[in-house]
N, C-alpha and C positions, 0 to 999 in steps of 0.2 A: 898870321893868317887864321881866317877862322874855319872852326870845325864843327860839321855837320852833326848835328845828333840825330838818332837813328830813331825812326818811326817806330811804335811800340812792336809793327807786325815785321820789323827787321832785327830783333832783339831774340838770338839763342832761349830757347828751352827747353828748360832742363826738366826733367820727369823722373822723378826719383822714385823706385817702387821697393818693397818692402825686400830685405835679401830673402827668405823665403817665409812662403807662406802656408800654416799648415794644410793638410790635407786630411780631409776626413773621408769613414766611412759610414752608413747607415746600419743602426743596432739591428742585430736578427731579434726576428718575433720573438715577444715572452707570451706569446697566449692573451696576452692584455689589448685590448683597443684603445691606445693613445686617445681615440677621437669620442668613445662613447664611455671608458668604462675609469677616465678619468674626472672625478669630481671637479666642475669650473670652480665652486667654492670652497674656502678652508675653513673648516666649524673646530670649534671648543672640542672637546672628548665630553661635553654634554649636550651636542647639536647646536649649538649656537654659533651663530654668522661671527665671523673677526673682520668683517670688511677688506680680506686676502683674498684673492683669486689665484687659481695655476694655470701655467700655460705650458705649452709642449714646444721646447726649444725646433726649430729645424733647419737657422742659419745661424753657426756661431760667429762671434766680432770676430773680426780680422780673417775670413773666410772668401774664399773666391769658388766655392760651389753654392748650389742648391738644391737644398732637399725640403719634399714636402709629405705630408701625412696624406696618404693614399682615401679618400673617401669610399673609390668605390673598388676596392679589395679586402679581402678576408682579414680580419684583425686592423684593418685601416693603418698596415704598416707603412715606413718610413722609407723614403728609397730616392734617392739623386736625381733631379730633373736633367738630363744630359745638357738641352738646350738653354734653360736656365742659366746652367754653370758656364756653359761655352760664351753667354754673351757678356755676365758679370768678370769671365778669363776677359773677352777682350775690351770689357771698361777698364782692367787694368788695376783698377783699384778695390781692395777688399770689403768687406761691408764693414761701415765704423759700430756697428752695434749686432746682440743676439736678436733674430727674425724668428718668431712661431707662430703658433697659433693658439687659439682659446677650447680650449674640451668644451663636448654637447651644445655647440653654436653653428650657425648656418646661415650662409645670405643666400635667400632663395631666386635664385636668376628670374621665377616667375611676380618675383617681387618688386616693385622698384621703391629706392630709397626716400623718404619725404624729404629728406634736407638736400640731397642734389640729383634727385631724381636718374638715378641710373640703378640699373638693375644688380642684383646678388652675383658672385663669380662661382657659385655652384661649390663653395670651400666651407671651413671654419671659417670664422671672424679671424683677421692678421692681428699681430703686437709686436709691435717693437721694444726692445729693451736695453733702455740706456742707461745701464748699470756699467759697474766699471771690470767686473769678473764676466770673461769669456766660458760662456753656457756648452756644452757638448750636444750631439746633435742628439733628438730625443729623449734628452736629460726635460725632466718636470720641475718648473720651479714655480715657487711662491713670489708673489707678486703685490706690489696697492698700484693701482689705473691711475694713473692722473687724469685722465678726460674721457 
């Protein structure tokens, strides 16, 4: 006798999530502004450009929160988006990379972009980083852009 085989949307699955995943908090202020009083460039110890950038971590890999650099508070600290993190909780899956952003940059909402014509989100410039070391939140690293 023959046997039915099952339509792809009748086939068990399975969703495997990480056994746990860490849990961060956001650093207390140092008096520093992550957003204005971090150089975006990395120079020599004679002022000269190394084609390095830094960026201000504020989603580590394998993270299921979100935190962002506060633009518009005292010291532009670092602090947990509540709603952010409740909806990457219930995508379920962690982020595969560190999320920040770029020191002394801004997409101006009254601006709009020339290559897809939509406006600035009132932030720093975003980066992702698809390095293979898990960034800590507010941790400053050294970086090369690829695009």
């Amino acid at each position: 006798a023959a046997q039915k085989v099952p339509a792809p949307s009748e086939l068990p699955i399975t969703v495997s999530l990480p056994q746990s995943v860490p849990k961060y908090v956001a650093p207390a202020p140092t008096g520093l502004s992550l957003w204005h009083d971090v150089d975006l460039h990395v120079k020599t110890w004679i002022d000269e450009d190394t084609g390095l950038f830094r960026y201000v971590n504020e989603m580590p890999s394998g993270s299921l929160q979100k935190f962002e650099v506060q633009p518009h508070v005292p010291e532009n600290a670092i602090s947990e988006d509540p709603k952010g993190s409740a909806r990457l909780a219930a995508f379920g899956r962690p982020v595969p990379f560190n999320y920040g952003c770029l020191p002394q940059t801004y997409r101006d909402p009254q601006q709009m972009d020339e290559l897809y014509n939509a406006p600035g989100d009132d932030d720093p410039l975003d980066i992702l980083d698809l390095g293979a070391s898990t960034v800590g939140v507010g941790v400053v690293v050294q970086c090369r852009p690829l695009g």
